[in-house]
C-alpha positions as CSV (number, residue, x, y, z in Angstrom):
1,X,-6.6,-51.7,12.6
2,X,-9.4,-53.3,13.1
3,X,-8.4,-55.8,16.2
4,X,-6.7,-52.6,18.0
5,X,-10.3,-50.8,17.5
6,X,-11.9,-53.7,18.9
7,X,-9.5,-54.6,21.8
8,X,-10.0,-50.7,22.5
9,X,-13.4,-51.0,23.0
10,X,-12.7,-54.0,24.4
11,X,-11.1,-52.4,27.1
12,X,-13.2,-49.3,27.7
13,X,-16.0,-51.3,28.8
14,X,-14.1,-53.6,31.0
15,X,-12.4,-50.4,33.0
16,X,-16.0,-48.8,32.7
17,X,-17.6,-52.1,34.5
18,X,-14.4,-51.7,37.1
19,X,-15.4,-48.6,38.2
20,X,-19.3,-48.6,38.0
21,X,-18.9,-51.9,40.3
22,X,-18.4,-49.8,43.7
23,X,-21.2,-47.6,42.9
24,X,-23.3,-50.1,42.0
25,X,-22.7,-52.5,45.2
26,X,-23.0,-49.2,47.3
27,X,-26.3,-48.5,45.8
28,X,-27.6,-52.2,46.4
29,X,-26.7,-52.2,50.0
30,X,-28.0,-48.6,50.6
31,X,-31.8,-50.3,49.2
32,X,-31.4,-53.3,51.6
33,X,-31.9,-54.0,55.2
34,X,-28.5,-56.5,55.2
35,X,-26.5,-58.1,53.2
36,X,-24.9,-61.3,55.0
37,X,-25.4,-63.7,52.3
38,X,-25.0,-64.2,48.8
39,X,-27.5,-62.0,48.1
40,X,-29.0,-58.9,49.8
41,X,-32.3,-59.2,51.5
42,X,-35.0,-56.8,52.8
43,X,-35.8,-54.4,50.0
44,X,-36.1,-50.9,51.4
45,X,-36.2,-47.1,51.1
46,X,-36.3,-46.4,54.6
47,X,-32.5,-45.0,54.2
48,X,-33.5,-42.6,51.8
49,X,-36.6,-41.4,53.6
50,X,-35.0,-40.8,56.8
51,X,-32.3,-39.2,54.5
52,X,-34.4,-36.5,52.9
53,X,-36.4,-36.3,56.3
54,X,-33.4,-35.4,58.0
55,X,-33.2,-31.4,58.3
56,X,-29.5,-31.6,59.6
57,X,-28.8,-33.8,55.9
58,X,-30.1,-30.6,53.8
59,X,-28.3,-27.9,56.3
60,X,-25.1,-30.0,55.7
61,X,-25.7,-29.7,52.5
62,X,-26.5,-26.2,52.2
63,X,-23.0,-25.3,54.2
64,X,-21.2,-27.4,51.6
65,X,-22.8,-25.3,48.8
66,X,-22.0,-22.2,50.4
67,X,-18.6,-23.3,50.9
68,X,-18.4,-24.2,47.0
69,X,-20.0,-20.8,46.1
70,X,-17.8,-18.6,48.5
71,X,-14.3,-20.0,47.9
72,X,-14.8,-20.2,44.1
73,X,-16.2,-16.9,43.1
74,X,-13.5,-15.7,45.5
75,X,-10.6,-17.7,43.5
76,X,-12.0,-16.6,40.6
77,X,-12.2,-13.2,41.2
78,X,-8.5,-13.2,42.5
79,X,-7.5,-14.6,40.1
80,X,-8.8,-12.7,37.0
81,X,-7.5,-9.3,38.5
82,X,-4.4,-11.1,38.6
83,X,-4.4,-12.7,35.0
84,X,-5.4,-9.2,33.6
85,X,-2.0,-7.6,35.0
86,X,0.0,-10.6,33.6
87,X,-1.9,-10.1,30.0
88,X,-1.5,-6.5,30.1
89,X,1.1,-5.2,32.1
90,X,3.8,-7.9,32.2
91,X,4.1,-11.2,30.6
92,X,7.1,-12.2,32.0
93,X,5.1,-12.8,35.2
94,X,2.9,-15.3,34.1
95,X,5.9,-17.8,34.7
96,X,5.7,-16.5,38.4
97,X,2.1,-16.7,38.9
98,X,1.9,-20.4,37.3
99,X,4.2,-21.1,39.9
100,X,2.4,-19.9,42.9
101,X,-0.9,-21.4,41.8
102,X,0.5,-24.9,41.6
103,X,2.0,-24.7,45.2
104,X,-1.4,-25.8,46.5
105,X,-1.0,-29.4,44.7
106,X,1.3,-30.1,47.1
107,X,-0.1,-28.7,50.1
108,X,-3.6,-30.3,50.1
109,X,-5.1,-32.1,52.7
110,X,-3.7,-32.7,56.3
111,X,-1.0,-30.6,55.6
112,X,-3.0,-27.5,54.5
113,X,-5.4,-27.8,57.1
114,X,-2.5,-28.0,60.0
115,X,-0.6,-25.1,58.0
116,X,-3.1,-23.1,58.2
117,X,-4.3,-23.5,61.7
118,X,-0.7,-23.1,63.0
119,X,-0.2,-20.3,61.1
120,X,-4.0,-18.7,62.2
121,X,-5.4,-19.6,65.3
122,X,-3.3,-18.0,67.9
123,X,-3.5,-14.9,66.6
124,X,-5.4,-12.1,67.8
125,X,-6.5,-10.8,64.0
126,X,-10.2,-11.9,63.1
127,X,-7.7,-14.4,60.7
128,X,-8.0,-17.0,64.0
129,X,-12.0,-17.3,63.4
130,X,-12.5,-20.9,61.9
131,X,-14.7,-20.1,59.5
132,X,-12.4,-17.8,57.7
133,X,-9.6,-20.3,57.7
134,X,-12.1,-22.3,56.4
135,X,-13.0,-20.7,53.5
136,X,-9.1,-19.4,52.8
137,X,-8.0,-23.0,52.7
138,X,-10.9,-23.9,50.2
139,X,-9.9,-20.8,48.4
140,X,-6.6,-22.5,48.1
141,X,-7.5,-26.0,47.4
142,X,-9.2,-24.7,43.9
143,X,-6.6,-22.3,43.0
144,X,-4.7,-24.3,40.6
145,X,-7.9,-25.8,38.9
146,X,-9.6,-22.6,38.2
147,X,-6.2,-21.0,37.3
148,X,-5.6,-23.8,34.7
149,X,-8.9,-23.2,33.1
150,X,-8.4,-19.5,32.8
151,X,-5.1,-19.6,31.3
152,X,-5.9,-21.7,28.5
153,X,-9.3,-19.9,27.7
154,X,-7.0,-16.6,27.5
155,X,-4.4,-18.4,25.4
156,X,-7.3,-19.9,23.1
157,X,-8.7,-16.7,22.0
158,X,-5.3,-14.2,22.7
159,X,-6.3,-12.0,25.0
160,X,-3.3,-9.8,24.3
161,X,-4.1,-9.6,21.0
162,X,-8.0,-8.6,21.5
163,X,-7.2,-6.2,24.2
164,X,-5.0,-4.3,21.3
165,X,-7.2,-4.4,18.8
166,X,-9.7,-2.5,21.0
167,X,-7.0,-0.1,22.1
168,X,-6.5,0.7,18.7
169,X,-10.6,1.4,18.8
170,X,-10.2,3.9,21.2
171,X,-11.3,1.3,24.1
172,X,-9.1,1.4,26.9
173,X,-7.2,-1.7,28.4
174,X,-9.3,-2.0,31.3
175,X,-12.8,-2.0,29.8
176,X,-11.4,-3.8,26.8
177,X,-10.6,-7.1,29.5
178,X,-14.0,-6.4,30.9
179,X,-16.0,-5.9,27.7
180,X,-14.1,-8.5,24.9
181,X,-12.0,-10.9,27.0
182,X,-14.1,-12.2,29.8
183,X,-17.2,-12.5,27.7
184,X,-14.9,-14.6,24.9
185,X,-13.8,-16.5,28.2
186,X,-16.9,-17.0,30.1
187,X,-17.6,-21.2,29.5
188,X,-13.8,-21.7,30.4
189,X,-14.4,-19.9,33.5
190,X,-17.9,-22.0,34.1
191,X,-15.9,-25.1,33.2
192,X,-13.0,-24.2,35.6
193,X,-15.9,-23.3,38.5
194,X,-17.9,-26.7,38.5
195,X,-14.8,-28.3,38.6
196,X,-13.7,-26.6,41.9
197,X,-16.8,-27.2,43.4
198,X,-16.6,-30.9,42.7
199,X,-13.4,-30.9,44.3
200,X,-14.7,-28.7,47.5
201,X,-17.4,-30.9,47.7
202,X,-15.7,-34.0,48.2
203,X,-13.2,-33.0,50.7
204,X,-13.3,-34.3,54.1
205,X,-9.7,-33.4,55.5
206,X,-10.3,-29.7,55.7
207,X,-13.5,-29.2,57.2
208,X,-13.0,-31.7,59.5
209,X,-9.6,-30.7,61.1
210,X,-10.6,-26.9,60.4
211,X,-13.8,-26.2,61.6
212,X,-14.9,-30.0,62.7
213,X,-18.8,-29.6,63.8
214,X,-18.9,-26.0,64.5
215,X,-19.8,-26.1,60.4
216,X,-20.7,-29.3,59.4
217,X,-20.1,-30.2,55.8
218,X,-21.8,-32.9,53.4
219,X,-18.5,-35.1,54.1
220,X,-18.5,-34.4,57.8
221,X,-21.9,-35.6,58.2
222,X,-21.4,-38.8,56.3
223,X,-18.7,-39.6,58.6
224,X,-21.0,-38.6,61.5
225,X,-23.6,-41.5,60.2
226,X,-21.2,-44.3,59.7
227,X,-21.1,-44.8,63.2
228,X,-24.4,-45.2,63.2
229,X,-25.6,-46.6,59.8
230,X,-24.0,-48.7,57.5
231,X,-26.9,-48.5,55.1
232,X,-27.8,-44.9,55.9
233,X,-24.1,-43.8,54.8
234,X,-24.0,-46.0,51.7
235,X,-27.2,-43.7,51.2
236,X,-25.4,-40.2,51.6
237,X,-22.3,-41.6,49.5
238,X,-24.8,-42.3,46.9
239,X,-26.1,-39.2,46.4
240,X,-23.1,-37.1,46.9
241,X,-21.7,-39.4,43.9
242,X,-25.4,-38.6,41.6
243,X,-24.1,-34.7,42.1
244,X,-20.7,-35.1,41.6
245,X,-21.6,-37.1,38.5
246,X,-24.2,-34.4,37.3
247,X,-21.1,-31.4,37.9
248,X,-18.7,-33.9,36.1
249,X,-21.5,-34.2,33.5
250,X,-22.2,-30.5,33.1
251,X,-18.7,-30.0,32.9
252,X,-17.9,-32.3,29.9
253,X,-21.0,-30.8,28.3
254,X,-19.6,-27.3,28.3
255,X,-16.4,-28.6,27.1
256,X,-18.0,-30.0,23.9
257,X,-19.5,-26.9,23.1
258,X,-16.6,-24.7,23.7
259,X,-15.0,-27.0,21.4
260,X,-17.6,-26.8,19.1
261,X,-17.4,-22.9,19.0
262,X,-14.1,-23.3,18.0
């Protein structure tokens, strides 16, 4: 028992180095003027001054939190008006529902983005703008992950079971999803939300093909800058891995204490 603890460990730290290794070599060059040799040479943090000087860095950044924020309070909202008729009105239809959310796992990237412009732009409905197809695909890309998350919060505490205890209060069905089940499922909806907006803020595919430069993402703009900068785009990929790593971290946190709760 002992040797299979230690081979564990063992191995936890070896996969950990594996994938710390392409941060970490990222990180070097981004703090080096070149790296031709053995070792890098010309320390320097002229990358991530003309980074933070950089006004069109923060707007990118702004749009991809906007985009994060829109598309996931949208999902979520969807997606709880939906989950309350399943829990109330018909179970049967969960089956259904679990079915349509998972359709986006296969339709992600290049295929969603050329979907959804074929289907979109050449009609004349204020559906063709970009920006709204935009925000629609995003609101797609998450579905699954925050629909995930809400289901299993709502199986973890029964939700049918709370909504008729409070019927049998004198609460009706509405008010008792609003008032006992949402608060009761609040960190699994927080949990569910960072997670989408990890996911929307490493994509690339969709704003690119979607809306290009007309709204320049986070991802877009580190694309933009690898033409120009080796070093200044191991820079952006640094920080956008710092904020993905803090989400991931929050995330994980939240988990525990659900779980702790529990």
């Amino acid at each position: 028992m002992k040797k299979e603890g230690l081979f564990g460990k063992i191995f936890l730290v070896l996969l950990g180095l594996y994938l710390i290794i392409p941060f970490a070599l990222t990180l070097i060059y981004s703090l080096f003027v070149e790296w031709t040799g053995i070792l890098p040479t010309g320390f320097t943090l002229r990358n991530y001054a003309g980074l933070f000087g950089d006004m069109e860095f923060w707007t990118s950044i702004g749009r991809t939190l906007i985009l994060c924020a829109v598309s996931v309070l949208f999902t979520i909202a969807l997606l709880l008006l939906a989950m309350y008729v399943v829990v109330v009105v018909d179970r049967r239809l969960s089956q259904v529902m679990q079915f349509v959310c998972m359709i986006p796992y296969a339709l992600q990237g290049v295929i969603l983005s050329i979907s959804v412009i074929s289907l979109y732009s050449g009609s004349s409905t204020f559906l063709s703008n970009r920006m709204l197809m935009l925000f629609g695909a995003y609101t797609i890309l998450v579905l699954p992950y925050i629909y995930q998350g809400i289901r299993n919060s709502m199986n973890a505490i029964n939700a049918s079971m709370l909504i008729q205890a409070a019927e049998m209060m004198g609460c009706g069905r509405f008010r008792a999803y609003l008032q006992v089940v949402l608060p009761n499922i609040f960190s699994g909806i927080l949990v569910s939300a960072l997670l989408a907006e990890s996911i929307v803020f490493g994509d690339f595919v969709l704003a690119n093909n979607i809306a290009g430069n007309n709204y320049q993402n986070i991802q877009v703009f580190l694309n933009r800058k690898m033409f120009t900068s080796s070093g200044l785009a191991s820079a952006i990929v640094v920080i956008i891995f710092l904020v993905v790593f803090l989400i991931t971290g929050l995330v994980l946190k939240l988990q525990k204490k659900e779980a702790k709760e529990k």
